[in-house]
OpenMM code with the backbone's topology and positions (N, CA, C; nanometers):
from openmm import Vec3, app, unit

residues = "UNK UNK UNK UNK UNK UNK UNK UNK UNK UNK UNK UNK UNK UNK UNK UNK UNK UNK UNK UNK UNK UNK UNK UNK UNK UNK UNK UNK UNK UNK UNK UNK UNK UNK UNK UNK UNK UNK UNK UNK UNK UNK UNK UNK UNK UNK UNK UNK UNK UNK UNK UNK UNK UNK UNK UNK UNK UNK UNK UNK UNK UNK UNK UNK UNK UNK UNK UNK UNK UNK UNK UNK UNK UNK UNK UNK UNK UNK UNK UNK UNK UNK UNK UNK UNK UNK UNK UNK UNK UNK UNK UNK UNK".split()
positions = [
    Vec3(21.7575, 3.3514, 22.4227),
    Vec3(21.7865, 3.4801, 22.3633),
    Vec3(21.8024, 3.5849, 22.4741),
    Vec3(21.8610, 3.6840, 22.4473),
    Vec3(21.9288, 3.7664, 22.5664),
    Vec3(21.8559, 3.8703, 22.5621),
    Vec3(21.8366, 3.9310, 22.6745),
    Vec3(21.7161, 4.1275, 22.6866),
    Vec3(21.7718, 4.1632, 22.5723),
    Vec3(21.7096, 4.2306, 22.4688),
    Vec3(21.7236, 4.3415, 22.4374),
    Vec3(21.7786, 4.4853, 22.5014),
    Vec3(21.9310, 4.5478, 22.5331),
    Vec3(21.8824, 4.7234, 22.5970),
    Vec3(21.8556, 4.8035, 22.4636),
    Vec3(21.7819, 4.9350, 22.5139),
    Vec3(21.7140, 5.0196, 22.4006),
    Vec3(21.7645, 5.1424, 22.4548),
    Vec3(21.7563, 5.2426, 22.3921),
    Vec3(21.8388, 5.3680, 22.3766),
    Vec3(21.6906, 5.4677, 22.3464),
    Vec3(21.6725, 5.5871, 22.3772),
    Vec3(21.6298, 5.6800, 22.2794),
    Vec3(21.7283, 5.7773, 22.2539),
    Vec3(21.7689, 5.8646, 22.1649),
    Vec3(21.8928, 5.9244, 22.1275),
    Vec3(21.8552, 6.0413, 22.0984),
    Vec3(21.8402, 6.1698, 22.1192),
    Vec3(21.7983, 6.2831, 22.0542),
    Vec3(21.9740, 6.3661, 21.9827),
    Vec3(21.9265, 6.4133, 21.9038),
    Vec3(22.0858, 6.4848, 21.8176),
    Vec3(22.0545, 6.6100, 21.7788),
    Vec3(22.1664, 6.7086, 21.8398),
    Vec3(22.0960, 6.8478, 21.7887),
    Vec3(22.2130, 6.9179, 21.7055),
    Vec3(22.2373, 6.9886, 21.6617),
    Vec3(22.2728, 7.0401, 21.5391),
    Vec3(22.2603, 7.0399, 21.4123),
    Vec3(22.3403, 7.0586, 21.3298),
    Vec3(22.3237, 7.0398, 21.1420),
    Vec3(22.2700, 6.9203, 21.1131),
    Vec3(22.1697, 6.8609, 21.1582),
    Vec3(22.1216, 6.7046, 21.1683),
    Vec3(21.9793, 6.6773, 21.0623),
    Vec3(21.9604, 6.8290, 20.9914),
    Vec3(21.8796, 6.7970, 20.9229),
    Vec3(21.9034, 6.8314, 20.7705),
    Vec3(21.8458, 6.7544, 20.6736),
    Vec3(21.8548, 6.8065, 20.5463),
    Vec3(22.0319, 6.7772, 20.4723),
    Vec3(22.0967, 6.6831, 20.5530),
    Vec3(22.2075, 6.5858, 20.5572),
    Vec3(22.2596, 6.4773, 20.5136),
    Vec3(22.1170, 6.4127, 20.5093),
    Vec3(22.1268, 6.2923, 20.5071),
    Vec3(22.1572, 6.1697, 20.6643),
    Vec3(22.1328, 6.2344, 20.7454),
    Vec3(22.1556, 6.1984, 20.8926),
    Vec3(22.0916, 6.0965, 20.9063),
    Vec3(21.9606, 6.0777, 20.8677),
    Vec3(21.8381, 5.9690, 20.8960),
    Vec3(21.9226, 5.8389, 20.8069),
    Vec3(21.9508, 5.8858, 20.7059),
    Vec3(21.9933, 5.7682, 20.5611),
    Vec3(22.1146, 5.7142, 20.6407),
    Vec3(22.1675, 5.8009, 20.6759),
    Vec3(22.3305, 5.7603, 20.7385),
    Vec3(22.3122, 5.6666, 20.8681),
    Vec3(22.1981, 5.6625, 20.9630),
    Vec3(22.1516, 5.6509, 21.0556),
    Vec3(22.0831, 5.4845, 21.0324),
    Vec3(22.0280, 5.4654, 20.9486),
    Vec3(21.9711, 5.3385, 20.9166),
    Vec3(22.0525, 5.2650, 20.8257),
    Vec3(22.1791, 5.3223, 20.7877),
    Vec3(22.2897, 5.2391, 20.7162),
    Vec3(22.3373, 5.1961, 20.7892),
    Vec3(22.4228, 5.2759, 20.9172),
    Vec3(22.4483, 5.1755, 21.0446),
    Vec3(22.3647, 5.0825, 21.0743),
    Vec3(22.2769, 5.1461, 21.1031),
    Vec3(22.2392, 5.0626, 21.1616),
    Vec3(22.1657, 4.9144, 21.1343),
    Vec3(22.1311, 4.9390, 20.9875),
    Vec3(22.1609, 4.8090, 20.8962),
    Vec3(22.3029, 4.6754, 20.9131),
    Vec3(22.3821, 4.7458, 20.9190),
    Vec3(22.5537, 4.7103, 20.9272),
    Vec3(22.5614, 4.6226, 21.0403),
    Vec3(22.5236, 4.7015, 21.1704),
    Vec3(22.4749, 4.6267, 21.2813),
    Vec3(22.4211, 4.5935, 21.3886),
    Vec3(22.2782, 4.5556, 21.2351),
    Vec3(22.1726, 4.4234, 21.3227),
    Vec3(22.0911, 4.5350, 21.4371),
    Vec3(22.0994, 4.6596, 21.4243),
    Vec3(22.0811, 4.7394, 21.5146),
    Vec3(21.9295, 4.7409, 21.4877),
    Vec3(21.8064, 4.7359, 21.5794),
    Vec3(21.6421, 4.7800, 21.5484),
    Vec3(21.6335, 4.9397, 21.6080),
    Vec3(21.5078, 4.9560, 21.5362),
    Vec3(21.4505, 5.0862, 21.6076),
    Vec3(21.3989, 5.1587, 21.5029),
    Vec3(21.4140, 5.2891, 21.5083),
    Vec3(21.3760, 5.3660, 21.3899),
    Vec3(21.4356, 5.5502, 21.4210),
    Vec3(21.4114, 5.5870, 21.3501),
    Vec3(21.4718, 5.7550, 21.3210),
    Vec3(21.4023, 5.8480, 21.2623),
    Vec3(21.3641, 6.0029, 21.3229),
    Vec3(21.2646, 6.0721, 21.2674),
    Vec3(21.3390, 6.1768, 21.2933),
    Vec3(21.2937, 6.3208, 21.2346),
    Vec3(21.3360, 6.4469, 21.2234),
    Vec3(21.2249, 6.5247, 21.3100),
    Vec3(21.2521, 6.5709, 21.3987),
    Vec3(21.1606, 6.6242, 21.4772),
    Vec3(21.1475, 6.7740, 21.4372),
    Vec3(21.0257, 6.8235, 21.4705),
    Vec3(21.0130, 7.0016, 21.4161),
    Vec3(21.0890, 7.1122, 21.4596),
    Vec3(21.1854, 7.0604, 21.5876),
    Vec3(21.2220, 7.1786, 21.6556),
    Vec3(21.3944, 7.1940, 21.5533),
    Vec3(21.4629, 7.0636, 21.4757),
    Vec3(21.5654, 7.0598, 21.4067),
    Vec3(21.6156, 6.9421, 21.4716),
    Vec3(21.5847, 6.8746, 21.5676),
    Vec3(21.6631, 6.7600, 21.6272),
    Vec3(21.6540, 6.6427, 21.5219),
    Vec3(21.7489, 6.5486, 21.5965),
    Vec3(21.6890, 6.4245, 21.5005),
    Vec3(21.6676, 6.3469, 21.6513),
    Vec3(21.5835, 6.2594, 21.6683),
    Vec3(21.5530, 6.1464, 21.7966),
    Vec3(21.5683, 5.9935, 21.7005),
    Vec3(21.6185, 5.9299, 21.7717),
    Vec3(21.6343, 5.7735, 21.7560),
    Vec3(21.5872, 5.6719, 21.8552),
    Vec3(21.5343, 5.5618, 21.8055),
    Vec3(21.5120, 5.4512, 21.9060),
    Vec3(21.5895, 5.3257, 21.8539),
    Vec3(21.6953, 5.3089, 21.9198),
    Vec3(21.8163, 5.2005, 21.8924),
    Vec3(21.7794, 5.0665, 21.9879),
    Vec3(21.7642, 4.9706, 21.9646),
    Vec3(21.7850, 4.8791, 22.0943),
    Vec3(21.8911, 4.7087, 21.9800),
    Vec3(21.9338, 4.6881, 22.0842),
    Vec3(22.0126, 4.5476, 22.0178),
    Vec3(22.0292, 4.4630, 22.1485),
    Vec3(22.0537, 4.3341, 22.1405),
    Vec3(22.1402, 4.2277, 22.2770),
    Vec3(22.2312, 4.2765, 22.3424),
    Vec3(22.3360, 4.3456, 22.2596),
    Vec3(22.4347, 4.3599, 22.2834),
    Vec3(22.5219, 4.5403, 22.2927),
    Vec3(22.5310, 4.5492, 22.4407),
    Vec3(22.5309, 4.7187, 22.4809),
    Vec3(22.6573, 4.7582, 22.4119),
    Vec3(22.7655, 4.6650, 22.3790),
    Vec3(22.8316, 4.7386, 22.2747),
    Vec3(22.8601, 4.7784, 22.1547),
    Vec3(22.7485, 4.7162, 22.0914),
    Vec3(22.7039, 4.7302, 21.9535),
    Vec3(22.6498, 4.8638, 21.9340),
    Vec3(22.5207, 4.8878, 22.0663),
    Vec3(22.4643, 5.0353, 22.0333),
    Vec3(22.5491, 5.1076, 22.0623),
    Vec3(22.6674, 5.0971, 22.1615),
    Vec3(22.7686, 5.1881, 22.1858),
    Vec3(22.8526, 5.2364, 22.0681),
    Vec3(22.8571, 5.1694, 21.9841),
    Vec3(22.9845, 5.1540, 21.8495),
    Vec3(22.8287, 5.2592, 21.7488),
    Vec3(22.7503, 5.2344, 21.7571),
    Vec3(22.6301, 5.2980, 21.6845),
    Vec3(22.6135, 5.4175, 21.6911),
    Vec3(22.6158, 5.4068, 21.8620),
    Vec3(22.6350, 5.5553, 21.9247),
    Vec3(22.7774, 5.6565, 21.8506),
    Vec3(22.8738, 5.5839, 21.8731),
    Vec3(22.9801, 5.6608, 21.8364),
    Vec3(22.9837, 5.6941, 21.6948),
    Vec3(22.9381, 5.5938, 21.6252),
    Vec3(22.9560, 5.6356, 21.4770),
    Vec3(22.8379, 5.7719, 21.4498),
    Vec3(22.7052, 5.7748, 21.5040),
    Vec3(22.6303, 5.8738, 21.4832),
    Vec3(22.6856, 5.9968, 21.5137),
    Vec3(22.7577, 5.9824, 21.6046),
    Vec3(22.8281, 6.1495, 21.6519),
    Vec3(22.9308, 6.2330, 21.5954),
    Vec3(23.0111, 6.1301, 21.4341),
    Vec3(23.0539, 6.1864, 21.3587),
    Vec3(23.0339, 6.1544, 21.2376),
    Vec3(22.9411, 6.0687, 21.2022),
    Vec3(22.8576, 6.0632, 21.0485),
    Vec3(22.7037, 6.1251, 21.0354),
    Vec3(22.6640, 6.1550, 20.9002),
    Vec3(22.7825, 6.1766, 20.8269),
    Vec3(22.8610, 6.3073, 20.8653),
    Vec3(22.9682, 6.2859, 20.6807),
    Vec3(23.0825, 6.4186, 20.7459),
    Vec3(22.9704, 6.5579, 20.7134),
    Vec3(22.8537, 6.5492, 20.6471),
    Vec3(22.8120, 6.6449, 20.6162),
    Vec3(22.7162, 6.7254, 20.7553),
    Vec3(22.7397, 6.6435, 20.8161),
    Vec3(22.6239, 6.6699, 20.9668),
    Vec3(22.7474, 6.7936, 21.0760),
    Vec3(22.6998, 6.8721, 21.1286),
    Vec3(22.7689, 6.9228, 21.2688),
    Vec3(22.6499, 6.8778, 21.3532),
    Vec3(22.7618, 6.7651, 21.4527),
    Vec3(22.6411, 6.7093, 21.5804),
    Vec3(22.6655, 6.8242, 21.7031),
    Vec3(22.6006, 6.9117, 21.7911),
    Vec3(22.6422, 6.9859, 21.8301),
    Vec3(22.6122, 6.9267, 21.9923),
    Vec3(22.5147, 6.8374, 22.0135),
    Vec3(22.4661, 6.7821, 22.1510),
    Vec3(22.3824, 6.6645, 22.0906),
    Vec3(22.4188, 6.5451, 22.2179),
    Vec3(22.4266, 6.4240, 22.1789),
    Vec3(22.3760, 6.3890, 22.3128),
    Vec3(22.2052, 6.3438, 22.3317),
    Vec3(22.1570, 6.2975, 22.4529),
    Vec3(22.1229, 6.1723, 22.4656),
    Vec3(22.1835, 6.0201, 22.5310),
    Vec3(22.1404, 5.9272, 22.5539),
    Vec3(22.0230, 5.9012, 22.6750),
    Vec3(21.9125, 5.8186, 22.6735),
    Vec3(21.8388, 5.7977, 22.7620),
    Vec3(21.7758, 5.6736, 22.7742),
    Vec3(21.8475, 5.5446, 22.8692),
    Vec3(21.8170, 5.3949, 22.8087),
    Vec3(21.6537, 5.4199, 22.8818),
    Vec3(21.6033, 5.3396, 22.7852),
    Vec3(21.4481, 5.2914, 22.7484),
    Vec3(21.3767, 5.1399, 22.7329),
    Vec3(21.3220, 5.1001, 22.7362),
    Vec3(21.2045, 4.9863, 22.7253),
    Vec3(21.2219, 4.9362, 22.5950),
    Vec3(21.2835, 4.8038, 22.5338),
    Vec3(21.2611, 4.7525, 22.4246),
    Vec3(21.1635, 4.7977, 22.3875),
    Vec3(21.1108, 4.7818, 22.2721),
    Vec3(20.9948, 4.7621, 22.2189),
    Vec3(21.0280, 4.6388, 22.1072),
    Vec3(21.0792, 4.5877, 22.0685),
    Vec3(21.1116, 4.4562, 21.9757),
    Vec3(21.1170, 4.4953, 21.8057),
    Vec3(21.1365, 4.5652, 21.7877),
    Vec3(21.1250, 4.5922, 21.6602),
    Vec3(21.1924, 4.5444, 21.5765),
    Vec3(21.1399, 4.4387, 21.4620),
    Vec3(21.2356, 4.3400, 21.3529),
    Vec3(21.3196, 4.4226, 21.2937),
    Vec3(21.3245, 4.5484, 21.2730),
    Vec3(21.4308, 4.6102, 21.1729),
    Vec3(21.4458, 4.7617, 21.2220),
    Vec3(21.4501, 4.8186, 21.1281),
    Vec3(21.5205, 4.9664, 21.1175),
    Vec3(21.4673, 5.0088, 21.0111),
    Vec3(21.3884, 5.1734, 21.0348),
    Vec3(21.3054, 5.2521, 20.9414),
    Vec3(21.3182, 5.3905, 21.0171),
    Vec3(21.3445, 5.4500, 20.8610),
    Vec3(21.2971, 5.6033, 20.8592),
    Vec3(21.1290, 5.6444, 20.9104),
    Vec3(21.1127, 5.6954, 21.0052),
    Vec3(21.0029, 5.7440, 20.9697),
    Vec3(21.0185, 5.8841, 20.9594),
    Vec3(20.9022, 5.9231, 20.9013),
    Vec3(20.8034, 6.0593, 20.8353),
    Vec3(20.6887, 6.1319, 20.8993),
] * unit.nanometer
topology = app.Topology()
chain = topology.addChain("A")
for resn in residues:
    res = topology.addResidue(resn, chain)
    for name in ("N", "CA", "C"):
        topology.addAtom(name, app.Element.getBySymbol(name[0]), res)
């Protein structure tokens, strides 16, 4: 089985109260993508993406930066990170 790379993702603009998180774990359902997604207090949203395969999170990446249509992404920060192994994909709260 191949490394895992992992991502943390922070997203700033209209990213809350959207549906961004829902939209966020539908991808990433789609593909095979782990990690999880939270709404942070300041209005950001942060993500932890990791998969085998760096162009999968790349295609993940891209789709987050214009779904949904109801979101304005206004700044979009990647920062690769440390697997952590995570079997799936969850909202957290």
């Amino acid at each position: 089985m191949a490394e895992s790379k992992a991502y943390r993702v922070l997203v700033s603009g209209r990213v809350q109260g959207v549906g961004y998180r829902y939209t966020a774990a539908r991808i990433a359902n789609e593909l095979g993508v782990c990690g999880w997604v939270r709404n942070l207090r300041d209005g950001d949203v942060e993500l932890h993406i990791e998969h085998e395969l760096e162009e999968t999170l790349e295609v993940m990446m891209n789709r987050l930066r214009n779904e949904p249509s109801t979101a304005r992404v206004d700044g979009f920060h990647t920062e690769q990170t440390q697997p952590a192994r995570f079997a799936g994909f969850e909202i957290r709260y």
